[in-house]
N, C-alpha and C positions, 0 to 999 in steps of 0.2 A: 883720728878722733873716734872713740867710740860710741853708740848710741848714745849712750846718759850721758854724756856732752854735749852732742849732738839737740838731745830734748832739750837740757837747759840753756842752749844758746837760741833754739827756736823758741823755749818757754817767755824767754826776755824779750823777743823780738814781738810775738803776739802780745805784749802786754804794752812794751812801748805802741804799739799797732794801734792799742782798743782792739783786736781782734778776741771778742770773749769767747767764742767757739771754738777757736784754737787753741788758746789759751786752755781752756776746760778741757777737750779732748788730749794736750799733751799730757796736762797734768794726771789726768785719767792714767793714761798710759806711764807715765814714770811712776804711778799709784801702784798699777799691777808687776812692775818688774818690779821694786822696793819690796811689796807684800811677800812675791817670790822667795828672794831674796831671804828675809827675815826668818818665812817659813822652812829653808832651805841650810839657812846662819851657810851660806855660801856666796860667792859672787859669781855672778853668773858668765857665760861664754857671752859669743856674739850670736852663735849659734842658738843657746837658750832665748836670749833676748827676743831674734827672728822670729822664735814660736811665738812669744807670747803677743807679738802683734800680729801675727799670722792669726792668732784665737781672736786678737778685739774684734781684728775686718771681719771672720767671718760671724760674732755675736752678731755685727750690726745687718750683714747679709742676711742674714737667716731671718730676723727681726723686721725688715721692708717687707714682706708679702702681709704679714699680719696686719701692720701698719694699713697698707692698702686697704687692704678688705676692711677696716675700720675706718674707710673716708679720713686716715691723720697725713693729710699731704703733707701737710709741716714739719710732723715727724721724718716721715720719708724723704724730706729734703734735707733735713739734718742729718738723717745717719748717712743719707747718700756725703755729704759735705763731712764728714768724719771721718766716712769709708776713705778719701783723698786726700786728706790730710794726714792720713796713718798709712795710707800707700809709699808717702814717700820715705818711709823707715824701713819698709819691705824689699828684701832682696828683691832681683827678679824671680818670678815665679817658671819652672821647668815647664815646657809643652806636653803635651799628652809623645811625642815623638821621642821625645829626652827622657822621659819616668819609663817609657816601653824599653829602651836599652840601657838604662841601668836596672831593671827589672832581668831582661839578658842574662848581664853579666852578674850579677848577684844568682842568678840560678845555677850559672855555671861554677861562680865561687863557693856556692855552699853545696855545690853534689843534689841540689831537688832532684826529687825522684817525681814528685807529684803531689797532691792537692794537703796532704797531709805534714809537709815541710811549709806549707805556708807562716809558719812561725819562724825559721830559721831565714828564709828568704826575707821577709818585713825586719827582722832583726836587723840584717845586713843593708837595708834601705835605709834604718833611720837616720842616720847618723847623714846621710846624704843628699834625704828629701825634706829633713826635717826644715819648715819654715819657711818651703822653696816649692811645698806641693802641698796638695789637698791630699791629706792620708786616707782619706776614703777612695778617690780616685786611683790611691797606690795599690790598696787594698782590692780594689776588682780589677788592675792589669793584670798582679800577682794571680788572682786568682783562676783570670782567663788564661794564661799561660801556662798553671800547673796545671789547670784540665787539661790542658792541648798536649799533655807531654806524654 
């Protein structure tokens, strides 16, 4: 079964629920793969998919500290409750130990020489970390290990 299944059998089950935050946040979410999609006139992977909820968690991540600092605990209990709800559509996410050695061997598969292959190196990551990693996080392994070379 793949995700867009996946959502409209969990869409149905939040709605027999009365679950309306669930219900809202899938629908959210099959909002942004649909959009994709249309903008794309393609169907998407599962791999595409991964991203695009790999983007909602981390909108709502980024969006709790603000919240904070503006005394909205309510908010921040909703994105946190949305953050785990959208978790469960999420591969597992790669360790900071796991992104270091496929960083490795992507160095070794594209010939880096050093800090200025950083593009050939991320190239050969995406396809790997995409939806599975924080590409910021991939972005300063790569970088500390072209320095180190």
């Amino acid at each position: 079964m793949n995700l867009k299944e996946e959502l409209m059998k969990a869409l149905k089950e939040a709605m027999q629920n009365k679950d309306v935050l669930k219900k809202d946040t899938i629908t959210m979410l099959r909002a942004a793969i649909l959009q994709v999609e249309k903008d794309t006139q393609k169907e998407l992977t599962q791999t595409d998919m991964d991203v695009i909820v790999a983007k909602e968690i981390k909108k709502r991540q980024e969006s709790i500290p603000d919240y904070e600092k503006g005394g909205r605990q309510d908010l921040v209990d909703k994105l946190k409750r949305e953050i785990e709800i959208l978790s469960v559509y999420v591969p597992k996410q790669l360790t900071e130990e796991e992104i270091r050695a496929l960083v490795e061997v992507a160095i070794k598969e594209t010939g880096a020489a050093g800090p200025r292959d950083m593009g050939k190196v991320m190239g050969a990551l995406k396809e790997k970390t995409a939806g599975k990693a924080d590409g910021r996080l991939v972005s300063e392994i790569v970088k500390e290990k072209l320095n180190n070379i």
